[in-house]
C-alpha positions as CSV (number, residue, x, y, z in Angstrom):
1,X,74.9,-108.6,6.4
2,X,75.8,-111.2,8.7
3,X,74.6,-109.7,12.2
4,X,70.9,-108.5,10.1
5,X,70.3,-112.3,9.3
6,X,71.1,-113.6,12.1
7,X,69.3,-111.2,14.3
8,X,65.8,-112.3,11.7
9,X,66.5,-115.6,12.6
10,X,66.5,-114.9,16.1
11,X,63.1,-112.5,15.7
12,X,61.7,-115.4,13.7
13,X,62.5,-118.3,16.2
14,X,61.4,-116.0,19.2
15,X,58.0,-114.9,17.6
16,X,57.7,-118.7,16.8
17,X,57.9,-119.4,20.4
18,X,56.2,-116.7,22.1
19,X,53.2,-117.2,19.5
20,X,52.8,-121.2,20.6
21,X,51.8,-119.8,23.8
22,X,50.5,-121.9,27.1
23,X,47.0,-122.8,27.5
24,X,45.1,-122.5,30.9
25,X,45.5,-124.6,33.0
26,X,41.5,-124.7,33.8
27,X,38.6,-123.1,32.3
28,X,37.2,-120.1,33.8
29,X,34.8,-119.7,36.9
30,X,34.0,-116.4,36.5
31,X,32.9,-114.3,33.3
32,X,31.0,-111.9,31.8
33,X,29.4,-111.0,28.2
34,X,30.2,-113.2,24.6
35,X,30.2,-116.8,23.6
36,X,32.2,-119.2,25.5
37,X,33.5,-123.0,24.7
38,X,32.0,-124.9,28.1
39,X,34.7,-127.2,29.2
40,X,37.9,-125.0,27.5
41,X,36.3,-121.3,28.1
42,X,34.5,-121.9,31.1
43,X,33.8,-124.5,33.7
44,X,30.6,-126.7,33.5
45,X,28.7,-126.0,36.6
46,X,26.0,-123.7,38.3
47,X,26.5,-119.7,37.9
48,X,24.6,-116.8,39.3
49,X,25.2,-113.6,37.5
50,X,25.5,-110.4,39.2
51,X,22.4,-108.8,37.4
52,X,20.9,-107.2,34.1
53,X,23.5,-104.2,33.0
54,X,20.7,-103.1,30.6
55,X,17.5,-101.1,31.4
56,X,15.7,-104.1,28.8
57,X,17.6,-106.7,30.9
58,X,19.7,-110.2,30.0
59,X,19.7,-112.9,27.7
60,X,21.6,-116.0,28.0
61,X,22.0,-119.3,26.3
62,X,23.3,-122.8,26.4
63,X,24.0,-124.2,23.2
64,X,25.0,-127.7,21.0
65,X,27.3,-125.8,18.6
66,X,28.6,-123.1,17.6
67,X,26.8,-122.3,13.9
68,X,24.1,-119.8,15.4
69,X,21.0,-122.2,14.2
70,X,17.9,-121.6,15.9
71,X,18.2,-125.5,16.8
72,X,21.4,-125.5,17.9
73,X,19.7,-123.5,21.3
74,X,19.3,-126.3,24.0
75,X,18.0,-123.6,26.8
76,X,17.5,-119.9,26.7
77,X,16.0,-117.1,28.8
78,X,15.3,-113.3,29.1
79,X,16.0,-112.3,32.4
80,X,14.2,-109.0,33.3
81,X,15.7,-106.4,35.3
82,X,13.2,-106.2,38.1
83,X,14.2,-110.4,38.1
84,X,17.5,-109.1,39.6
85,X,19.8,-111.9,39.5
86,X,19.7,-115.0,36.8
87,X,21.0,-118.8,37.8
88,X,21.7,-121.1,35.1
89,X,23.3,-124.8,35.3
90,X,25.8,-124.7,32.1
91,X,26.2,-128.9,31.9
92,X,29.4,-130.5,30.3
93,X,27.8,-131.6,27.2
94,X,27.3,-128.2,26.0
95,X,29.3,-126.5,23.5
96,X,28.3,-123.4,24.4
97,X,27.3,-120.8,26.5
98,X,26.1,-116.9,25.4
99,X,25.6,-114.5,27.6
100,X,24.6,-110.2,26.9
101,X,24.2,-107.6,29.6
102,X,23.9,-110.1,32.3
103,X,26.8,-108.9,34.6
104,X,29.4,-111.6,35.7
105,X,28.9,-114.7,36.0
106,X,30.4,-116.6,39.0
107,X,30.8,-120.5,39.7
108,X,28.6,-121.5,42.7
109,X,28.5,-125.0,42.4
110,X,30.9,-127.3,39.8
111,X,28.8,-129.5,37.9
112,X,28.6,-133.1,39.4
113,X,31.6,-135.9,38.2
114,X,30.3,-138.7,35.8
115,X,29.5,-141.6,37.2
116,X,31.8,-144.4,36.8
117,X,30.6,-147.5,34.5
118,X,28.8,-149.9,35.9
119,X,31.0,-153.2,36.9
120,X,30.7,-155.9,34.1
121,X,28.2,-158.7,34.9
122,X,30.8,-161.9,36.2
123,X,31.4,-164.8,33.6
124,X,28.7,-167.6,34.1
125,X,30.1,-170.5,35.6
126,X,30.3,-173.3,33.7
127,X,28.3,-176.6,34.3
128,X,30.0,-179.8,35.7
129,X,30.1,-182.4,32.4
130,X,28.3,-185.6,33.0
131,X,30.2,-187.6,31.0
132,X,27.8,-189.1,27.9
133,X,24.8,-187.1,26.7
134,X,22.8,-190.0,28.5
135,X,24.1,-192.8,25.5
């Protein structure tokens, strides 16, 4: 009785541990079909694909969410397949990017760091007091 409860203790505790699980260390460069998180998912940046994998050709899509509303689409295009290859700038403020039947998609440039804030404007300097308000 002893040895089966402690070896379910041990199960439990190493299922607990092995389902916590590591994240990435950095978003993909490279991927091909679904819906991806830009910035956990993927890398924000420029991509080419490698080409339509469908005789009717590709459709991707940049997105502001995740809920599949028609105005949740920032960008979107068809990409027939006499276009041949597709190029798309994925920008870090989108959520999300969709992609079907357009090959993979491979990093060719990262997108740009922000720019730092501006410098705050210096203090004024203060006058020199005169004394009396002219009394």
């Amino acid at each position: 009785m002893f040895k089966k409860s402690l070896f379910a203790a041990a199960a439990v505790v190493g299922t607990a541990l092995l389902g916590a699980g590591v994240a990435s260390a950095a978003p993909a460069t490279s991927f091909g079909n679904g819906t991806w998180a830009v910035g956990s998912d993927i890398a924000p940046g420029t991509y080419v694909s490698s080409g339509s994998l469908d005789e009717y050709g590709c459709y991707w899509e940049r997105a502001s969410s995740f809920d599949g509303d028609f105005d949740s689409i920032i960008t979107n295009d068809f990409i027939s397949p006499e276009s041949g290859q597709a190029v798309v700038t994925i920008k870090s403020s989108d959520v999300a990017f969709t992609s079907s039947f357009c090959g993979t998609w491979t990093l060719k440039a990262p997108a740009p760091a922000p720019k730092p804030a501006p410098a705050p404007a210096p203090a004024p300097v203060p006058l020199p007091w005169t004394g009396s308000a002219g009394l």
